[in-house]
Each structure stands twice: as structure tokens, then as C-alpha cells.
C-alpha positions as CSV (number, residue, x, y, z in Angstrom):
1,X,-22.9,39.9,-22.8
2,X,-19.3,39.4,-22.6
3,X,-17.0,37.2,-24.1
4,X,-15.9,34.2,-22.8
5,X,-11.9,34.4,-22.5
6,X,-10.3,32.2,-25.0
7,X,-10.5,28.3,-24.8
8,X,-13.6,28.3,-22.5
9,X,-17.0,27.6,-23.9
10,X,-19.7,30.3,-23.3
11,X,-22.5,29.3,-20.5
12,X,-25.5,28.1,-21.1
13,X,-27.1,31.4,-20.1
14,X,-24.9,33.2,-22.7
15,X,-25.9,30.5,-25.3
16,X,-29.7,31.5,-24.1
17,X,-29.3,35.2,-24.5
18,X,-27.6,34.7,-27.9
19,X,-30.1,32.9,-29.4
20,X,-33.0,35.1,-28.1
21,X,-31.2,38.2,-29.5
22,X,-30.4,36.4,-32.9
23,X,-33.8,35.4,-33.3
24,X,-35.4,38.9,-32.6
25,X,-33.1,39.8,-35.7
26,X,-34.2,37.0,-37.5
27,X,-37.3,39.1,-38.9
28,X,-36.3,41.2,-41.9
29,X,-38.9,43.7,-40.9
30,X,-36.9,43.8,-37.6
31,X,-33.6,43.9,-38.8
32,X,-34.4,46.6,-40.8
33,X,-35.7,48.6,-37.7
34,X,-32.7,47.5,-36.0
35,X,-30.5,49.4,-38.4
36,X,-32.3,52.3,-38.6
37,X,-32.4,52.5,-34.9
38,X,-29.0,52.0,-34.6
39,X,-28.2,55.2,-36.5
40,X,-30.5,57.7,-34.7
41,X,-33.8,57.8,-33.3
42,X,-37.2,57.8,-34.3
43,X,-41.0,57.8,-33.7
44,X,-43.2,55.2,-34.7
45,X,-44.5,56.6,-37.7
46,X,-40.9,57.2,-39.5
47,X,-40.2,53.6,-38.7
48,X,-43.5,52.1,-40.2
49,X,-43.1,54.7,-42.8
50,X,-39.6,53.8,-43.8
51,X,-40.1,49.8,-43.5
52,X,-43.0,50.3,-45.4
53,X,-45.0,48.3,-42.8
54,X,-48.8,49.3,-41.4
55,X,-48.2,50.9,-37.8
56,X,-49.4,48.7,-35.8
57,X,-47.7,45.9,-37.2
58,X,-44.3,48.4,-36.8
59,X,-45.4,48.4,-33.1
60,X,-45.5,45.1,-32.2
61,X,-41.8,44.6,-33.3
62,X,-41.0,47.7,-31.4
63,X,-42.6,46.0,-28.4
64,X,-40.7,42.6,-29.0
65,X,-37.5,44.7,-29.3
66,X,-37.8,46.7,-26.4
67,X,-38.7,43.3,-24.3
68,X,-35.6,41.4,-25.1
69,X,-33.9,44.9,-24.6
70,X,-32.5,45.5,-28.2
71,X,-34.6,48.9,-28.6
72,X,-34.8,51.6,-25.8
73,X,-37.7,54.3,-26.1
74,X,-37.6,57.9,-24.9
75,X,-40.5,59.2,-24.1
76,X,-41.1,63.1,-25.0
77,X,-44.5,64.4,-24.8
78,X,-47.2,62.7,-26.7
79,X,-43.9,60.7,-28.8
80,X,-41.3,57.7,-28.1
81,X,-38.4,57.7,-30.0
82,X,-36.8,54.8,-30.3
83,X,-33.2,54.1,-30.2
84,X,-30.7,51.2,-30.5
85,X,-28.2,52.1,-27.7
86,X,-26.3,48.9,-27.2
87,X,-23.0,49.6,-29.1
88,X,-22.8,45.5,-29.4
89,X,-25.7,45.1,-31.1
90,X,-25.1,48.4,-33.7
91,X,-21.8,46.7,-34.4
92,X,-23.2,43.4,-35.2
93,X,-25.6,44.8,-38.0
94,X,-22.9,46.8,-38.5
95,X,-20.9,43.7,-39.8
96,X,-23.8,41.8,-41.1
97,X,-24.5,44.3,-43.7
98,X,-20.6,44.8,-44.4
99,X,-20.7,41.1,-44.9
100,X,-24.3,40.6,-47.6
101,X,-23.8,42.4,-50.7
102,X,-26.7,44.6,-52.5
103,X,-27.7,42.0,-54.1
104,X,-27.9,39.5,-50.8
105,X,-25.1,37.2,-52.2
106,X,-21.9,37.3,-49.5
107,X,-19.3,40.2,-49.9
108,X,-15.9,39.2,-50.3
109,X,-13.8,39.4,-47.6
110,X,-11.4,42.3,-47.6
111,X,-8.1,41.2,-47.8
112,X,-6.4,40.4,-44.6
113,X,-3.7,42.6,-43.2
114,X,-1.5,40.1,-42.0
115,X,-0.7,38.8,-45.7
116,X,0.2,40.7,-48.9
């Protein structure tokens, strides 16, 4: 998705495909697979292992993240490994998670560049 240029408002399309992709990372179960994803890849079992969720259940957010194209999978014998590819979407839990402290409360903002 691109960025509409200054002063104009984003379509309604782009409002649609924001919204979908901000609600798949609603879930914390998916958020979490999101930024693990989004720092290598991985097989089903190290996800639901490392979320600490049942496998199947791991699956099904997989699925939903593959479908609204958040999560690409790599298939390699009897695996997938799955991926976050989209450098958008790695840099927007990127800054999420820059932005909520530890302990969930918002992190400060650092101090702006422009001023002392």
C-alpha cells in the first residue's frame, strides 16, 4: 500500500486494506507470530511452541495471515516455513513495540531531533 501524497485523503480501498491488516494484528497470539516471523522463518511447531499455543490453533492464524497476505510460507519437503516478507509490515511491529514499554504502559517518545 502506498502512501497517499500529502494533503489528499487515502481511498476508500486503502482505508479497506488498512483496516483488514490492522485487525489481523489485532490478535495478541497473532501479533506475536507476526514478530517472530518478521525476524526469520519458521515451521509450525516453533511457532506454536514459542507462543505457547496448541498447533492447530497456531495453524489457523497462520492460515488467516497467509490469506490477507501478511505471512508467506516456503514449502521444503514435508515443512513450510513461514516468513513475514513485507518490509511495511516488519516495520510497523517494528514501531509498535518501540512504542509499548515491557510493562505495556506507552514508551516515552525519544526526544525529537529538531529541538534541544
Amino acid at each position: 500500500m502506498t502512501t497517499p501524497p500529502e494533503g489528499r485523503a487515502p481511498t476508500e480501498p486503502q482505508l479497506a486494506a488498512a483496516a483488514d491488516t490492522f485487525s489481523m494484528l489485532a490478535s495478541p497470539a497473532r501479533l506475536h507470530l507476526v514478530q517472530l516471523m518478521s525476524t526469520g522463518r519458521y515451521d509450525v511447531g516453533e511457532l506454536a511452541e514459542r507462543v505457547g499455543l496448541s498447533l492447530p490453533t497456531t495453524s489457523q492464524h497462520l492460515r488467516k495471515l497467509r490469506l490477507t497476505g501478511i505471512v508467506s510460507a516456503t514449502r521444503e519437503g514435508r515443512h513450510s516455513y513461514y516468513t513475514v516478507e513485507d518490509p511495511h509490515v516488519v516495520q510497523l511491529v517494528e514501531q509498535i513495540f518501540e512504542h509499548i514499554a515491557p510493562d505495556g504502559s506507552l514508551a516515552p517518545d525519544p526526544p525529537r531531533k529538531d529541538h534541544p
